[in-house]
DRENLUM-542293 format. One record per residue (C-alpha): residue number from 1; residue in one letter; x, y, z. Coordinates in Angstrom, 2 decimals. Layout:
BEGIN
resi; resn; x; y; z
NUM; A; X; Y; Z
...
This chain:
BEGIN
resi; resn; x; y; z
1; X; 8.34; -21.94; 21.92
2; X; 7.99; -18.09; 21.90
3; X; 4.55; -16.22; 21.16
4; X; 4.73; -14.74; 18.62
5; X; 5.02; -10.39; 18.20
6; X; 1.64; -8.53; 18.34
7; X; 1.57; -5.84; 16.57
8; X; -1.40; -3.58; 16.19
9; X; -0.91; -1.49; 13.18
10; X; -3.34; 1.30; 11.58
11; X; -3.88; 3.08; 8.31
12; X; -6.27; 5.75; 7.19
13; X; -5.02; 5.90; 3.69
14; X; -4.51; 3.98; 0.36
15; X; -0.93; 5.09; 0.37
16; X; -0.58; 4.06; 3.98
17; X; -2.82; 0.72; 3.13
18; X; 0.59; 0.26; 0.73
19; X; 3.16; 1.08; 3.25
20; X; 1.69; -1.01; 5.75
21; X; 1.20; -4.32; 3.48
22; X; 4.47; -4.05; 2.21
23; X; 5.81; -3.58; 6.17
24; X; 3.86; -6.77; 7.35
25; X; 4.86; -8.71; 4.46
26; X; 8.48; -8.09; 5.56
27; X; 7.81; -8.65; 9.48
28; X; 5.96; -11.79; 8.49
29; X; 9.71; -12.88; 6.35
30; X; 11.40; -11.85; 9.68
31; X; 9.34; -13.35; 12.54
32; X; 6.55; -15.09; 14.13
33; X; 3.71; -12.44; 14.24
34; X; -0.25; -11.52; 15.06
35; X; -1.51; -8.42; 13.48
36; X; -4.81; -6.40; 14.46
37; X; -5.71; -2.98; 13.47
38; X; -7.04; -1.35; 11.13
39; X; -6.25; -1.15; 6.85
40; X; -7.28; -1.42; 3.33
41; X; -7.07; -4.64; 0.86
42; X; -3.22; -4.43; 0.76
43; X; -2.59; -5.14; 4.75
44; X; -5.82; -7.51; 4.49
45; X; -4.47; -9.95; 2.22
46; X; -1.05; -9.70; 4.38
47; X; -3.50; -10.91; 7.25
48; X; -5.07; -8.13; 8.63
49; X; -9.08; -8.52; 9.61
50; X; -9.51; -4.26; 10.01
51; X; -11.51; -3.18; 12.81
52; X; -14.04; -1.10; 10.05
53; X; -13.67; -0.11; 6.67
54; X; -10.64; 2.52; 6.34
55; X; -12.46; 4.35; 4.12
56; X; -14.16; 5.88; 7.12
57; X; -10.46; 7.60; 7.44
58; X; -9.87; 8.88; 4.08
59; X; -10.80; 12.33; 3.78
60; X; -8.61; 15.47; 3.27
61; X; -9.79; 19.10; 3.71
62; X; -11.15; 21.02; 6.45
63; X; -14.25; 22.10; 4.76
64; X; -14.56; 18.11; 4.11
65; X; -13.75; 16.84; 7.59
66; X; -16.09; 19.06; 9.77
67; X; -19.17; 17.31; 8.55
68; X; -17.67; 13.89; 9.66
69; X; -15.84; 14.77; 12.76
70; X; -18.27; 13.01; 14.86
71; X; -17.23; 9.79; 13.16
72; X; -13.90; 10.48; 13.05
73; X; -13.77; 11.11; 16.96
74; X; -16.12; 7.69; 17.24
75; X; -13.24; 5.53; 15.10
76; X; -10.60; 7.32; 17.56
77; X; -12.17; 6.18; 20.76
78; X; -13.05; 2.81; 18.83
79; X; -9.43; 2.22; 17.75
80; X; -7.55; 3.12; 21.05
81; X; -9.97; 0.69; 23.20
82; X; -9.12; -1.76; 20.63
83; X; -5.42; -1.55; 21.62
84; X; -5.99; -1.08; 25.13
85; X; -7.51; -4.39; 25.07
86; X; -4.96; -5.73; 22.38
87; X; -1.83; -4.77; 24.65
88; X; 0.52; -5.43; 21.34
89; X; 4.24; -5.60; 22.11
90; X; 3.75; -2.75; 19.69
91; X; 1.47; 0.16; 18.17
92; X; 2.52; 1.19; 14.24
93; X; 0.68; 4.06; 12.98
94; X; 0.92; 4.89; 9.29
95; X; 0.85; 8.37; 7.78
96; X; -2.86; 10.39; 8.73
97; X; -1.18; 11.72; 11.97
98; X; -4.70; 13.50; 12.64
99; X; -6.35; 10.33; 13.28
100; X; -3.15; 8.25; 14.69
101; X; -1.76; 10.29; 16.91
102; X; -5.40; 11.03; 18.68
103; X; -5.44; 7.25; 19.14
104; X; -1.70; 6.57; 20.64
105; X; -2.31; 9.75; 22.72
106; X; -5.63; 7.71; 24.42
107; X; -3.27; 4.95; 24.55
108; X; -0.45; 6.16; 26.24
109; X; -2.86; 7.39; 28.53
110; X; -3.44; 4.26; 29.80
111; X; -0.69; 2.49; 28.68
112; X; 2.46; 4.82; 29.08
113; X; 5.25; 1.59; 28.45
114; X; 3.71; 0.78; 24.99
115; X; 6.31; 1.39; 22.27
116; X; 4.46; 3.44; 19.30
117; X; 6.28; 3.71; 15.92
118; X; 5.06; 5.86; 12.96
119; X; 6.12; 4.99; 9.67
120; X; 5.82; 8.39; 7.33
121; X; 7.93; 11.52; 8.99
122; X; 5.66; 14.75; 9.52
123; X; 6.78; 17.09; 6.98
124; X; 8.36; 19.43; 8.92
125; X; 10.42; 20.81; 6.55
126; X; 7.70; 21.61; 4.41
127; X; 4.92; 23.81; 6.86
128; X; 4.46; 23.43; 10.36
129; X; 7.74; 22.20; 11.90
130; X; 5.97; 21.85; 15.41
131; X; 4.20; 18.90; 14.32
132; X; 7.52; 16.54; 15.31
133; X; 7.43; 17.90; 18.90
134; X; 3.82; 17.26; 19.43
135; X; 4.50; 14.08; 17.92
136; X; 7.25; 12.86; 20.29
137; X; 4.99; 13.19; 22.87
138; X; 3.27; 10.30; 21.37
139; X; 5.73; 8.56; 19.13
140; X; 8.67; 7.15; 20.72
141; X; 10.89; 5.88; 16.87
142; X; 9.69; 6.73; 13.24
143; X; 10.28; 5.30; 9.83
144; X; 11.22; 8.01; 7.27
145; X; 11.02; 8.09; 3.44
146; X; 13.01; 10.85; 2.57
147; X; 16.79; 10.19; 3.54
148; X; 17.23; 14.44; 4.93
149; X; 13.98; 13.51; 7.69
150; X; 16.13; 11.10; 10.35
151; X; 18.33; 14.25; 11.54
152; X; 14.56; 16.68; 11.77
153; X; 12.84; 13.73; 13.84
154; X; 15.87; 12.92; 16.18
155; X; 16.36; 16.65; 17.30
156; X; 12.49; 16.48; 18.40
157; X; 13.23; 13.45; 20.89
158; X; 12.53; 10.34; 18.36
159; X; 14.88; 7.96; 17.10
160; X; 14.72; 7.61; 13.29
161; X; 15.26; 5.58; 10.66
162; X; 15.68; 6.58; 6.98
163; X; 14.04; 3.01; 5.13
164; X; 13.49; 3.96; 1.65
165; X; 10.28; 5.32; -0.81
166; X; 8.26; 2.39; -1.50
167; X; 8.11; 3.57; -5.16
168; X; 11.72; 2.57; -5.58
169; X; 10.38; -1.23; -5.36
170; X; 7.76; -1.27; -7.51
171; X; 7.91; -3.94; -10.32
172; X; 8.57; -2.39; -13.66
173; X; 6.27; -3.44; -16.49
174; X; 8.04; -5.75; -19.81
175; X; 7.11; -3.86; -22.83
176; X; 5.28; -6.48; -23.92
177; X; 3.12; -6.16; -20.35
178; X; 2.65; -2.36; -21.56
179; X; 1.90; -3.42; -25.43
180; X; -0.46; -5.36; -24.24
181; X; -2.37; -3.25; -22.55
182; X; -2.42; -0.37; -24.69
183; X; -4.20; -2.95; -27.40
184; X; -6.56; -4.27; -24.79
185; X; -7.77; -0.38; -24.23
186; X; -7.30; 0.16; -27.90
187; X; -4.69; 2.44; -27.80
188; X; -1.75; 2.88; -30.44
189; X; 1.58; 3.57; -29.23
190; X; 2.91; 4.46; -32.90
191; X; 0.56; 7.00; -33.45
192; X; 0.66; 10.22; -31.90
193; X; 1.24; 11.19; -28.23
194; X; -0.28; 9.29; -24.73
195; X; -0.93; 11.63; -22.30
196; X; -2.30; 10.65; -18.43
197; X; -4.29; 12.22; -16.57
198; X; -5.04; 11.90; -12.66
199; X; -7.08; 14.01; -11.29
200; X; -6.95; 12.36; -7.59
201; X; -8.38; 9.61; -5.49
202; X; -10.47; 11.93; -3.81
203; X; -14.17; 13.27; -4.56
204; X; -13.46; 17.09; -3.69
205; X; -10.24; 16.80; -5.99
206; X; -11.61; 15.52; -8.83
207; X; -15.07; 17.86; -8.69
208; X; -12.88; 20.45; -8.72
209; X; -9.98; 19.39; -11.36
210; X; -11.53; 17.15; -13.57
211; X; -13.10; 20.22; -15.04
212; X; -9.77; 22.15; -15.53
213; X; -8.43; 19.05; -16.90
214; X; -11.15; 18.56; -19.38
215; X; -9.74; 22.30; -20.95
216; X; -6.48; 21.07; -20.87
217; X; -7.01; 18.45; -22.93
218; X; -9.57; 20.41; -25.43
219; X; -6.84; 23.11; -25.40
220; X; -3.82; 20.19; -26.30
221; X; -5.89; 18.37; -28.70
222; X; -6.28; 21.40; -30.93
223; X; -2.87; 21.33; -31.48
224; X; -1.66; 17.82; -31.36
225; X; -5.08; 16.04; -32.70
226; X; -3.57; 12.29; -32.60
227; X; -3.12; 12.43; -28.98
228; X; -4.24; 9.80; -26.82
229; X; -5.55; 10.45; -23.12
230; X; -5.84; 8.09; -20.71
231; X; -7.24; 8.08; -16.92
232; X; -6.85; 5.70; -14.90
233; X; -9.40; 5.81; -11.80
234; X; -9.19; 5.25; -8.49
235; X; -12.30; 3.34; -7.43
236; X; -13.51; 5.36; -4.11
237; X; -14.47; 8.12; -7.00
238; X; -15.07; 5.67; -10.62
239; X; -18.32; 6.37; -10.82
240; X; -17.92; 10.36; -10.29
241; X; -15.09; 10.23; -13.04
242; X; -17.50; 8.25; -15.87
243; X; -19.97; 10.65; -15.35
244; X; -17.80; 13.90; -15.78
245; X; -15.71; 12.74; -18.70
246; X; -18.61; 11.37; -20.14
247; X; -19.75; 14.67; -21.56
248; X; -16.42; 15.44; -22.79
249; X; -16.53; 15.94; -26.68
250; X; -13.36; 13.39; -26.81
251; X; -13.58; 11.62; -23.59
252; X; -10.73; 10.29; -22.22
253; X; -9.89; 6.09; -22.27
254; X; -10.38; 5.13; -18.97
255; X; -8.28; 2.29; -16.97
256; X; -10.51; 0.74; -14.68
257; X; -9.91; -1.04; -11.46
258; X; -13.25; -2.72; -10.74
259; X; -12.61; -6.48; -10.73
260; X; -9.10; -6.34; -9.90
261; X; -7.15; -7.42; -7.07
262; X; -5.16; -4.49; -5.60
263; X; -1.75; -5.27; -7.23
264; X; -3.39; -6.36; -10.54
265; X; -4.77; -3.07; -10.50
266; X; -2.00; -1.32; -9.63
267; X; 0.31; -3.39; -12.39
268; X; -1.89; -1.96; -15.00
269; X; -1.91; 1.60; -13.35
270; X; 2.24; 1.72; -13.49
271; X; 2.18; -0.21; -17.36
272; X; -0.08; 3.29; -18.16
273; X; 2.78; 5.35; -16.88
274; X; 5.63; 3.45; -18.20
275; X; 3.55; 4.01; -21.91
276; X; 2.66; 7.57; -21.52
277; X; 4.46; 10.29; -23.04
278; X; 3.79; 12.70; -20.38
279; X; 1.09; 13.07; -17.37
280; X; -0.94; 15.83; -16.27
281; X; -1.11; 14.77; -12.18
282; X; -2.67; 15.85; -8.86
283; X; -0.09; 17.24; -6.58
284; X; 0.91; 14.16; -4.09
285; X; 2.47; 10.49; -4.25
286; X; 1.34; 9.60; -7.75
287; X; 4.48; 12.40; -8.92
288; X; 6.57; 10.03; -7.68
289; X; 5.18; 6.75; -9.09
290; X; 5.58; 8.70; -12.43
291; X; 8.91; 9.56; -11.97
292; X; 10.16; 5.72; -11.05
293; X; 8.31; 5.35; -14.88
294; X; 10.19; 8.46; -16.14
295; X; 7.27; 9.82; -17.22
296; X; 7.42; 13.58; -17.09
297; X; 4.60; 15.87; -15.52
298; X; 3.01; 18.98; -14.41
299; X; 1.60; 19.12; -11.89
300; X; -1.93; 20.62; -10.31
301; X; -4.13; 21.27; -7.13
302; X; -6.98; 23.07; -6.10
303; X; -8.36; 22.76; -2.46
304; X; -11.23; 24.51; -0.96
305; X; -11.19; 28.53; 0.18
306; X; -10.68; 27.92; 4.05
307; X; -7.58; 25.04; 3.18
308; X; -6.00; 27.16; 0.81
309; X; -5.83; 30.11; 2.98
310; X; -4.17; 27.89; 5.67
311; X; -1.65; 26.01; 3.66
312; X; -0.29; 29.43; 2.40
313; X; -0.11; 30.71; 5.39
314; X; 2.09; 27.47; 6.85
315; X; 4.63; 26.95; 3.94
316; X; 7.84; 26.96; 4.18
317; X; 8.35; 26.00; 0.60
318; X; 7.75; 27.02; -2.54
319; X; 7.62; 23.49; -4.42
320; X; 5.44; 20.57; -3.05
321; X; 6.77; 18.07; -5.53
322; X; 9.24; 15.80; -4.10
323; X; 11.18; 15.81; -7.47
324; X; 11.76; 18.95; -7.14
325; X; 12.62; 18.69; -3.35
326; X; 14.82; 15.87; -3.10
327; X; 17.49; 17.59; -6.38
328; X; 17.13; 20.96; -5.06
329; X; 15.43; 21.70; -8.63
330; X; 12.18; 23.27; -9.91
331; X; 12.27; 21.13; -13.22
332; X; 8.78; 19.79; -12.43
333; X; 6.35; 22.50; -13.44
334; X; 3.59; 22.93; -10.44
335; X; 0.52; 25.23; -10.57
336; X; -0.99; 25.03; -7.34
337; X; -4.23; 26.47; -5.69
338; X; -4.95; 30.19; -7.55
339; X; -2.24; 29.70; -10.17
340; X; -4.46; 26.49; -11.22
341; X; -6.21; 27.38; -14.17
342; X; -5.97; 26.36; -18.03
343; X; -4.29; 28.87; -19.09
344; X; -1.79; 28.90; -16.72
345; X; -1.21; 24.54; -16.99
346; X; -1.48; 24.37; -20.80
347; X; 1.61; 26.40; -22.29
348; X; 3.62; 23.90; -19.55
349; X; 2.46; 20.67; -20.35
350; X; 2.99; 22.00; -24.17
351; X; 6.27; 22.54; -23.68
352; X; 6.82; 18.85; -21.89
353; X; 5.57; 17.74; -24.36
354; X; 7.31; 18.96; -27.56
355; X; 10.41; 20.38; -26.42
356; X; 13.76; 17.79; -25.81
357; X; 15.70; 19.53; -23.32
358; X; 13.14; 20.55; -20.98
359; X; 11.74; 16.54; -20.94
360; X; 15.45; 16.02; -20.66
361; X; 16.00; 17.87; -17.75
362; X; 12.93; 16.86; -16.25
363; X; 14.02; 13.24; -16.90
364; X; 17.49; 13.20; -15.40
365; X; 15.92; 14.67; -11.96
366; X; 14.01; 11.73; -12.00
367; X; 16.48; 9.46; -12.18
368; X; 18.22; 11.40; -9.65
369; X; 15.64; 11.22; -7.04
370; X; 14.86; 7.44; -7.64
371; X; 18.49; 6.75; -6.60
372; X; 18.15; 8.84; -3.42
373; X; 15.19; 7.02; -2.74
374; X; 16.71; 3.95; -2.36
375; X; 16.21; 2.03; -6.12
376; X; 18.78; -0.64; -6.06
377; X; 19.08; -0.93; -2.18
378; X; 17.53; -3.59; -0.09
379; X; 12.83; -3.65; -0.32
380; X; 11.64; -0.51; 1.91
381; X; 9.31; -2.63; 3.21
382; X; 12.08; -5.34; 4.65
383; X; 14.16; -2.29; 5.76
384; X; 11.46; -0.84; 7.65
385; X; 10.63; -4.33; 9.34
386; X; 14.41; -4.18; 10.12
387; X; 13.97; -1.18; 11.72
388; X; 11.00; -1.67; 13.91
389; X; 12.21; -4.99; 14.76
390; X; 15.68; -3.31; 15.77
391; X; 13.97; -0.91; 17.78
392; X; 11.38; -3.21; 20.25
393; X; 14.65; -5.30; 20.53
């Protein structure tokens, strides 16, 4: 009888904790196979005992990272030893290429055979197309989400495979799921507008747009009075969101995960964008988990002085929402960094609101980018187990 595949496998974020439970769930369907590394609750229930708390990982910013770079370079040096000793057939590294690529470059070091795959493309099409050369120095075959990334990775020395979004498999919610809910929270879905709001899964982002949001909402409410808001929170920052909106004159209902399992939680999350009318959103994944509900959005971000500075210096594009990347549109209203204000967001997310054709058109890029995504193809989780299996051989 054959050992079975060891596979050491690392994530530093919740949407890479999602990537990589969904990928071990379909290795696990495919073959015999030992996991070690490090994750959140998603890869730990698909068997994964994490070598410390990935929280440690999750942080974004450069203003927030210096204060915890000693840690950081700690969990690096801790992590690579960990697969030196592991000597897995091979090393999958999810997204947070800061952190993962430190580690396979210690590896490599010592172990130059091992076969490293990183699932989540750079995006080098976006700012800083060096990053897939440095890469490759690392990285020997990646899994990509966006079907136009295979071509970008392969001309910097890496094979690629495009696998799918893992959006395009989540489960959509029965109306009666979504009824349900809305009377558990004690919302009405025949009177007046829902509205969601996220305003991240981070501390810095939501200290700095809860506040924005909050005149947002004061701002819609004046004119639409019977609309509902709800926020769902992200527990790394629950208690920071209670407090803020808790001085709100019409505080927001909020959806909270506390209790939950991770997929319970995130059931109710996607029933609250399947019932919303529209969502005001923090620029990143969550656009496209509200487009797979057809939920329309604008969408917001404000980052510190020193990070703003940089990422306008390094972009290549003038759109960071994948909607509008992946239909070569700009249907999905963004106001990013010094164009994020109130007045600015508000006349927007009116407008999304209230008028038919701009929803419409909003609504049919959705659709669109769902399908180049991969909805209706095989589960992007099986398809990247495919592919890493393919490529160790």
């Amino acid at each position: 009888m054959s050992r079975p595949l060891s596979v050491f496998v690392i994530a530093g974020e919740p949407s890479g904790d999602k990537l990589g439970g969904a990928l071990m769930a379909g290795l696990k369907g495919l073959s015999a196979v030992e996991f070690s590394g490090v994750g959140g609750p998603l890869m730990q229930a698909q068997g994964l005992d994490s070598l410390f708390d990935m929280a440690d990982l999750s942080v974004m910013g450069l203003l927030e990272v210096l204060p915890r770079v000693p840690k950081l370079l700690r969990r690096v040096k801790q992590t690579a030893a960990a697969v030196i000793a592991a000597r897995p057939d091979v090393l999958i590294t999810i997204d947070s290429p800061d952190f993962c690529l430190r580690v396979a470059g210690k590896v490599r070091a010592v172990l130059p055979d091992i076969k490293v795959v990183h699932y989540v493309a750079p995006s080098v099409w976006a700012w800083r197309p060096e990053r897939a050369v440095k890469m490759a120095r690392y990285v020997d075959h990646v899994l990509a989400l966006l079907p136009f990334e295979p071509p970008l990775m392969q001309v910097a020395g890496m094979s690629c495979d495009f696998v799918g979004h893992p959006v395009v498999a989540e489960p959509e919610p029965s109306y009666d799921e979504q009824l349900k809910l809305a009377a558990e929270l004690g919302l009405n879905p025949d009177v007046g507008r829902m509205v969601c709001l996220l305003p991240g899964s981070r501390k810095g982002e939501v200290t700095r747009l809860l506040p924005i949001y909050q005149q947002v909402v004061s701002r819609v409410q004046a004119q639409f009075p019977d609309t509902q808001f709800i926020l769902p929170m992200s527990g790394a920052v629950a208690a920071d969101v209670r407090e803020m909106t808790r001085r709100w004159n019409n505080p927001p209902v909020l959806l909270d995960p506390a209790g939950l399992d991770p997929d319970a939680a995130e059931a109710r999350k996607r029933a609250v964008f399947y019932l919303c009318d529209a969502a005001l959103a923090t620029s990143g994944t969550v656009a496209l988990e509200l487009a797979a509900a057809a939920c329309p959005m604008v969408v917001a971000y404000k980052a510190n002085y020193l990070t703003t500075r940089m990422v306008k210096k390094l972009a290549q594009i003038d759109t960071a929402n994948l909607v509008n990347i992946v239909t070569e549109s700009r249907v999905v209203p963004e106001f990013l960094f010094d164009a994020c204000t109130a007045e600015k967001i508000t006349p927007a997310f009116l407008k999304i609101m209230d008028d038919p054709d701009t929803r419409g058109r909003q609504l049919e890029a959705c659709e669109q980018t769902m399908a180049a995504l991969g909805r209706g193809q095989q589960n992007p989780g099986l398809r990247a187990a495919r592919s890493v299996l393919d490529f160790i051989g």
